[in-house]
C-alpha positions in Angstrom: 122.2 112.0 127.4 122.1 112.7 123.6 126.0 111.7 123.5 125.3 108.4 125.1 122.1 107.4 123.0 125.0 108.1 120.1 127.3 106.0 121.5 124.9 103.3 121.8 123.9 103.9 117.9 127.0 103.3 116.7 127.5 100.3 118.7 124.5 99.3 117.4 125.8 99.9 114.0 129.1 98.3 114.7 127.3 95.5 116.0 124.9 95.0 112.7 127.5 94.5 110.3 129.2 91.8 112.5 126.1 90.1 112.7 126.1 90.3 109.0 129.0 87.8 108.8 127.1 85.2 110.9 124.9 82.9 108.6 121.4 81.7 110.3 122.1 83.4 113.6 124.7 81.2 115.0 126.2 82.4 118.0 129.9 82.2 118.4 131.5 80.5 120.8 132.9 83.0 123.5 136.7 83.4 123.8 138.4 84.3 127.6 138.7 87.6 126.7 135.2 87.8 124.7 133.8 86.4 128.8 136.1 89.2 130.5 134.2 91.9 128.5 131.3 90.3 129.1 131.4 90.4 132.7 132.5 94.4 132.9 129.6 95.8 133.5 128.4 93.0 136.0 131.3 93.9 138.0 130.0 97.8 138.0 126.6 97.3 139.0 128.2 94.0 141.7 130.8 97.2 143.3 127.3 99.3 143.7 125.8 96.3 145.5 128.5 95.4 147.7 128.8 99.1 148.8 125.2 99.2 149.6 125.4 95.7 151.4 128.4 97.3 153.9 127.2 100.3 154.2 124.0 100.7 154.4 123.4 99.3 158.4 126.0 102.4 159.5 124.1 105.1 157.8 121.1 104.2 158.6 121.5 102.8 162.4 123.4 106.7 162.7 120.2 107.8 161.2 118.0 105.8 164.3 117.5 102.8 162.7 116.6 99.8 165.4 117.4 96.0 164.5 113.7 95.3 163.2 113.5 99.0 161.7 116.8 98.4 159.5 115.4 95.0 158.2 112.3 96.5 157.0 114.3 99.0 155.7 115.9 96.2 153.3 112.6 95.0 152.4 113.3 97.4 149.5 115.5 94.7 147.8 113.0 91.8 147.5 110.0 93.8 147.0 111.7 95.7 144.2 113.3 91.8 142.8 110.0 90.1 143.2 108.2 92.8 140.7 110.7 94.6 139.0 112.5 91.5 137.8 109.7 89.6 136.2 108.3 92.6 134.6 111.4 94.1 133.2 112.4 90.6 132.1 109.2 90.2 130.0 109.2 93.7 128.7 113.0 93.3 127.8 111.7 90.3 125.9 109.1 92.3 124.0 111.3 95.2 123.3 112.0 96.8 119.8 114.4 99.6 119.9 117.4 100.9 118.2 119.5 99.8 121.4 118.4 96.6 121.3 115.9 94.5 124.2 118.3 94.9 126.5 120.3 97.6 126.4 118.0 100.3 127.4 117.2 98.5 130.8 121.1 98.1 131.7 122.1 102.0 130.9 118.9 103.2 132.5 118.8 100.7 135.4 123.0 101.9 136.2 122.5 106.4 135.8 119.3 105.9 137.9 120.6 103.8 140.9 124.0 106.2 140.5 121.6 109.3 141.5 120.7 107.4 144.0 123.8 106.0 145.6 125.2 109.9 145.7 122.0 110.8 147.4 122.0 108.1 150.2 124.8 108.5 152.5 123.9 112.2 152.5 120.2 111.7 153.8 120.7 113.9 156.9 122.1 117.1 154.7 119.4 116.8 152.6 116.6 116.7 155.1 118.3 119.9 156.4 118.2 121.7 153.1 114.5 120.7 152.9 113.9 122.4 156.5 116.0 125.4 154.8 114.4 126.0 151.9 110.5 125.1 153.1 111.1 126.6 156.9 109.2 123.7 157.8 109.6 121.8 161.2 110.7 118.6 159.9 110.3 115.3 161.9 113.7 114.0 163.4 112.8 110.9 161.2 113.2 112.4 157.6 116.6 111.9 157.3 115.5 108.2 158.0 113.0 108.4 155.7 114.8 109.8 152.4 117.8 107.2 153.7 115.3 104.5 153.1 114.0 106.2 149.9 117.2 106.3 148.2 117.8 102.4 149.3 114.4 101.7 147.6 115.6 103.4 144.2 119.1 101.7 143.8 117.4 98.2 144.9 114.8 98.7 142.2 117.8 100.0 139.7 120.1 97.1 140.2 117.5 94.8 139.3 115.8 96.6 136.2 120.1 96.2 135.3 120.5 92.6 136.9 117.4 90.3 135.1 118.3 91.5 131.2 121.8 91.1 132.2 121.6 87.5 133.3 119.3 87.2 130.7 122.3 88.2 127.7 123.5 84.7 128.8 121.0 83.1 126.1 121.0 85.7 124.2 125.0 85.7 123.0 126.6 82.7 124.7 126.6 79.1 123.0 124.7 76.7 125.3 127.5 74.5 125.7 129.4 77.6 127.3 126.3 78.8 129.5 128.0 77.1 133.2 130.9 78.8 132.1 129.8 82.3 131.4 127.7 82.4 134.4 130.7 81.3 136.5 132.6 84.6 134.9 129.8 86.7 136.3 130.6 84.9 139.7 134.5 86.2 138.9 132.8 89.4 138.3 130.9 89.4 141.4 133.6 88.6 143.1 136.1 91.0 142.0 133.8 94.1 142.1 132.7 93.2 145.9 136.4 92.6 146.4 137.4 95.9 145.5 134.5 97.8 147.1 134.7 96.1 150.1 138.5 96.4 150.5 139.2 100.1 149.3 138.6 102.0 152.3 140.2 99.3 154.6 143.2 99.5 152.2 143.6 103.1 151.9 143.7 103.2 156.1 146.2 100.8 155.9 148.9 102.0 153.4 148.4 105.9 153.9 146.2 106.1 157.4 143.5 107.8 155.1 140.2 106.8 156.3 138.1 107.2 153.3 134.7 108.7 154.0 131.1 107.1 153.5 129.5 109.7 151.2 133.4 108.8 149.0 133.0 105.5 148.8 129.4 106.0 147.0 131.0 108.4 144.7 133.0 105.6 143.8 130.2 103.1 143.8 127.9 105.1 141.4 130.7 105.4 139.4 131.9 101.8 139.0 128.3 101.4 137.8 127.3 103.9 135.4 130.9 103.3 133.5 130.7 99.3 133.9 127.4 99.1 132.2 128.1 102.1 129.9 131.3 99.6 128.6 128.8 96.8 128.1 126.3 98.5 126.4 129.2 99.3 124.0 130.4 96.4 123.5 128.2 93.5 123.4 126.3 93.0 120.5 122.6 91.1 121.4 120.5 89.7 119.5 117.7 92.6 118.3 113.9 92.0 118.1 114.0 91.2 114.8 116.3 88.3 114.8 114.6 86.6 117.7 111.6 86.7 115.4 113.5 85.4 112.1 114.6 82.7 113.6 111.8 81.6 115.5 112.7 82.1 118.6 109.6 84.3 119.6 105.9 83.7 118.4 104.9 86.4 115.9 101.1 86.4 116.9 100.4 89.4 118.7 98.1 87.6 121.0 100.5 85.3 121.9 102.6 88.5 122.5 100.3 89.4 125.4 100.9 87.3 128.4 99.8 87.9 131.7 101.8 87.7 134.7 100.3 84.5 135.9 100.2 82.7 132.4 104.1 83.1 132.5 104.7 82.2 136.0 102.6 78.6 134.6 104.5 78.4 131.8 107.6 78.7 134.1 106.8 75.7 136.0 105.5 73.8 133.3 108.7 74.1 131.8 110.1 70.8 133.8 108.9 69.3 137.0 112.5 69.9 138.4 112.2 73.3 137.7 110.3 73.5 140.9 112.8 71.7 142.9 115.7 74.2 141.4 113.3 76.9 142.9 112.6 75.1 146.3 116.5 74.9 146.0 117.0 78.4 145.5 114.5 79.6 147.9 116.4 78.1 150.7 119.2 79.0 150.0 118.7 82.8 149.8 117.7 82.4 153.4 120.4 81.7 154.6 122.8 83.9 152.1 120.6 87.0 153.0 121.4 85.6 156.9 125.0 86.6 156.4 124.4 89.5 154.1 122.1 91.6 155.4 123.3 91.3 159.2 127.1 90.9 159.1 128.2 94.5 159.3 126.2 94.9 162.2 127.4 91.4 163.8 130.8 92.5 163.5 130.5 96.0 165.0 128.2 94.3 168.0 129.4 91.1 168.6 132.9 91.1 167.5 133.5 94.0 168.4 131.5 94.4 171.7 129.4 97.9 170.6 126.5 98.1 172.2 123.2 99.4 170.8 123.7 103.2 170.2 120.3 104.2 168.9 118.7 105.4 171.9 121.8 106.8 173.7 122.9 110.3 173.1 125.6 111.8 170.9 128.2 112.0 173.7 128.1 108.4 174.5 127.8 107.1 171.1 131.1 109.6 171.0 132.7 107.1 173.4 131.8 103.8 170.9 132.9 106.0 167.6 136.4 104.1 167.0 135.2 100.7 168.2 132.5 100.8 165.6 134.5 102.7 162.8 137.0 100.0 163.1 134.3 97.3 163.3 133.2 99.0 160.0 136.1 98.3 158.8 136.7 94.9 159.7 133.5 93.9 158.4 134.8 95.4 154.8 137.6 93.4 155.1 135.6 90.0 155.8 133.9 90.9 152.7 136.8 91.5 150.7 138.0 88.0 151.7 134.6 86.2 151.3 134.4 88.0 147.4 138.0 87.1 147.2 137.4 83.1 147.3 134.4 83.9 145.3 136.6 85.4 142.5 139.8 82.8 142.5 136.9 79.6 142.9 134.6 81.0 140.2 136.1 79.3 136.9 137.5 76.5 138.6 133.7 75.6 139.6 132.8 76.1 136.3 135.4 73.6 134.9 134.6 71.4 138.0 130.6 71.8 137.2 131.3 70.9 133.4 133.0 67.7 134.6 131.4 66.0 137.4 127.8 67.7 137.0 126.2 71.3 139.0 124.4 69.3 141.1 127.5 67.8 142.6 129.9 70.7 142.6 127.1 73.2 144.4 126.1 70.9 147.1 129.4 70.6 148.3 130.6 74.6 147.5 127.1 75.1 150.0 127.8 72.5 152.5 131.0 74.4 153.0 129.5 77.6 153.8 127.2 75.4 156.6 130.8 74.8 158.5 131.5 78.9 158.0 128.3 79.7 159.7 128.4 77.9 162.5 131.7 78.7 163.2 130.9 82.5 162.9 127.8 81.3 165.6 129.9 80.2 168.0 133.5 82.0 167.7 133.8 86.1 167.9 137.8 85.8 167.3 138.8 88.3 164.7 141.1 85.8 162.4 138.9 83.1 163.0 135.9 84.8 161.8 138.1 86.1 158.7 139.2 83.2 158.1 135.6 81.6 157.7 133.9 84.4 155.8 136.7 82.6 152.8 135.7 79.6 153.4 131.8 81.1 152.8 133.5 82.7 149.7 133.3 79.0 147.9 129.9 78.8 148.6 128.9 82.5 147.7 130.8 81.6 144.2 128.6 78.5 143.8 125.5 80.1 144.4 126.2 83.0 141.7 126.9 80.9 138.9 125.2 77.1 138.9 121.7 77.5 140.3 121.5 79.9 137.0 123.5 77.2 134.8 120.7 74.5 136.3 117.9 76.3 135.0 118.9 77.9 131.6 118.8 73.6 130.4 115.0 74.6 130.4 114.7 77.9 129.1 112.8 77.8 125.8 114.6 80.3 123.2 112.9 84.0 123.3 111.7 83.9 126.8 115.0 84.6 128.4 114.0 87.9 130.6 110.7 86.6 131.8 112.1 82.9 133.2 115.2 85.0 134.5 112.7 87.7 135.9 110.5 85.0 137.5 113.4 82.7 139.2 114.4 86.1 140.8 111.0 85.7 143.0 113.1 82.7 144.7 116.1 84.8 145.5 114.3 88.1 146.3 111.4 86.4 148.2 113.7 84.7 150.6 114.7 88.3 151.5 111.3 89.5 152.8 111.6 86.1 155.4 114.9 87.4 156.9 114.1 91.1 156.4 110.8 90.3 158.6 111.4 87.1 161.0 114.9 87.1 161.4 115.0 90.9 162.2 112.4 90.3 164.6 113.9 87.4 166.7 117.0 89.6 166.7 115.3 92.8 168.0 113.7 90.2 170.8 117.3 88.5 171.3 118.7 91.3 173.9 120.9 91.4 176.6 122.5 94.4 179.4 125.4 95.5 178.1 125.8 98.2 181.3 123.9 100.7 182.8 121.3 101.4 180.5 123.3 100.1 177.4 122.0 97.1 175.7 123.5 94.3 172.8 121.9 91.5 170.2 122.3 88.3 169.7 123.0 89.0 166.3 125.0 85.7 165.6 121.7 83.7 165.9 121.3 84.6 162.4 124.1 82.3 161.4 122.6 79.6 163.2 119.3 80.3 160.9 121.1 80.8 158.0 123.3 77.3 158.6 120.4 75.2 158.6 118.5 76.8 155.6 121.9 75.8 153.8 121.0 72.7 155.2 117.8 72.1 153.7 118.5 74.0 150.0 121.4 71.1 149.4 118.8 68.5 150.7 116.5 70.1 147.7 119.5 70.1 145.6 121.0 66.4 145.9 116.6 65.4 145.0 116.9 67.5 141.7 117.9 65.5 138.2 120.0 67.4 135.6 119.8 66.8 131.8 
């Protein structure tokens, strides 16, 4: 820990005396390979996500987890953004350290959630080690339980990383080039998923090795802690100090101290279509979260006809074991091609979004995921579904990069983290909705499979999730950009 605190001083250092050469804090314009560096360490900490995403519904449902069980399970993620976010974006605001406001939180945020992602996918050995060393009788459900533990820490992780990442936008970018450089972390979100997703698939492929769970976390954690350790390296922000000398932050201490609530009205007072960007967003993290959270399991299920195995015993979910370790793997490669669109259609929407408008450009990249979704609803074909999780992929690289782009026209200089932090509430909060309701009707949603074997309907969440992307490009066409 010493060697990377000074790593991060002479960065610092580094940093300082090219700061020196800029006269009254202008920030630079940002170069293609200035955006490419940028982006490194949001495509280590997007790999970790995507991992977990894929994941995270085998280990657990092998663990016992049922439908409604998993999705409260994956409550950890918007409980975690909803308060995490916001208060790590203020604090990040506030901070004074020799690392910088942000810096700390990225670095911290990535070794953490590593720990973590080693941890997870080798729940069930630990809960035996526990019953070794304490000779305690351990409920069959504390393998579950650390499983859900560990999900808990690396959602909590990747967004003390995520809201003082989004918010170095402000921080280093011109404002003319703020679509664009949140359309390169759409590139990086793209790529990283891209390469999580399709590692294992590939490996099978070329060299019949079928990489193992607990190896592909390895690899997640990682992709993280070395992405962000890059970044932290690299990019030079904007210290307390400056923010201060050039006004960008109030220097009474009162003013300093602002509650929660005081900064959530501020938020909104901000514009009135702040609120509609919000409604916007709310909607259409619905229906993302529709896909995300419950594909894995749709493909394994529905498109590939396993039927529920956590109430049979280990020699007939023996029987299942290929079906589902190839629906596994199908469901990595859908995600590979849905973060694939994402990465090639990432600058071209930021291009497009800087010529006709974001309003314009997103309404349509979301429209296009509608058609996806209820093709997905109603068609279990294998290319046909591939082929639809790409078109999703335009959409997906839309919904990274604009709604962000929409809102930093209103963010008043120095309040970066918390107005970041606080419009994470509307991607997070959506979460809880399909973590809760949409996990419910699908536990309700069964059907006989066989004799004492039963399945879910688990495409109705497309069906959901289409007309939530419905109603957020309704919202969005009603909202008027600067």
């Amino acid at each position: 820990m010493n060697y990377l605190l000074s790593i991060l001083l002479y960065a610092d250092a580094l940093g300082e005396c090219a700061l020196m050469e800029e006269k009254n804090n202008v920030v630079k314009k940002f170069t293609t390979a200035n955006f490419l560096n940028f982006c490194l360490g949001f495509f280590g900490l997007q790999f970790a996500w995507q991992m977990r995403i894929i994941l995270s519904g085998p280990v657990t449902e092998g663990l016992g987890a049922s439908p409604f069980l998993y999705g409260l399970i994956w409550l950890a993620g918007p409980f975690t953004g909803m308060v995490v976010q916001p208060l790590v974006g203020a604090m990040s605001d506030k901070t004074k350290s020799p690392f910088g406001r942000r810096r700390p939180y990225l670095l911290s945020g990535a070794v953490i959630a590593s720990l973590a992602l080693l941890v997870f996918p080798n729940s069930a050995s630990v809960a035996n080690w526990l019953h070794g060393i304490t000779g305690l009788n351990l409920p069959a459900w504390t393998a579950l339980l650390i499983a859900a533990i560990m999900i808990w820490i690396i959602d909590a992780c990747i967004n003390i990383a995520q809201g003082p990442y989004r918010a170095l936008i402000p921080d280093v970018v011109p404002q003319e080039q703020h679509s664009l450089a949140n359309s390169y972390l759409s590139l990086a979100i793209g790529l990283g998923s891209v390469v999580a997703a399709a590692t294992a698939p590939f490996l099978k492929w070329a060299f019949d090795y079928q990489m193992s769970i607990p190896a592909q976390f390895i690899m997640a954690a990682l992709a993280f802690t070395l992405g962000m350790l890059w970044t932290c390296i690299t990019i030079q922000e904007k210290s307390s100090t400056q923010v201060e000398s050039s006004g960008e932050e109030n220097s009474d201490e009162s003013a300093q101290k602002v509650s929660f609530w005081q900064s959530l009205k501020e938020f909104f007072e901000l514009s009135p279509e702040v609120g509609k960007i919000c409604v916007m967003q709310f909607f259409t993290w619905i229906g993302t979260m529709c896909m995300m959270i419950f594909f894995t399991q749709y493909a394994v299920h529905t498109v590939f006809g396993v039927p529920d195995l956590t109430t049979v015993d280990g020699i007939s979910a023996k029987l299942y074991e290929n079906a589902t370790l190839n629906g596994t793997n199908f469901s990595s490669v859908c995600f590979a091609i849905f973060n694939l669109v994402c990465f090639l259609v990432a600058i071209p929407i930021g291009i497009l979004s800087a010529k006709f408008g974001n309003k314009k450009v997103h309404i349509i990249s979301i429209i296009s995921m509608v058609f996806a979704y209820l093709g997905m609803a109603f068609s279990h074909n294998l290319y046909v579904v591939a082929g639809l999780m790409g078109l999703a992929g335009i959409g997906w690289a839309s919904i990274c990069a604009l709604p962000f782009a929409m809102l930093s026209q209103y963010i008043k200089p120095g309040t970066e983290g918390s107005v970041m932090g606080i419009f994470n509430i509307f991607i997070a909060g959506p979460q809880v909705f399909v973590c809760t309701v949409v996990a419910w009707i699908i536990s309700k949603c069964s059907f006989p499979v066989g004799e004492g074997l039963v399945n879910y309907h688990w495409e109705y969440t497309f069906l959901i999730g289409a007309l939530c992307l419905i109603l957020a490009a309704l919202v969005a066409k009603s909202v008027k950009e600067k």
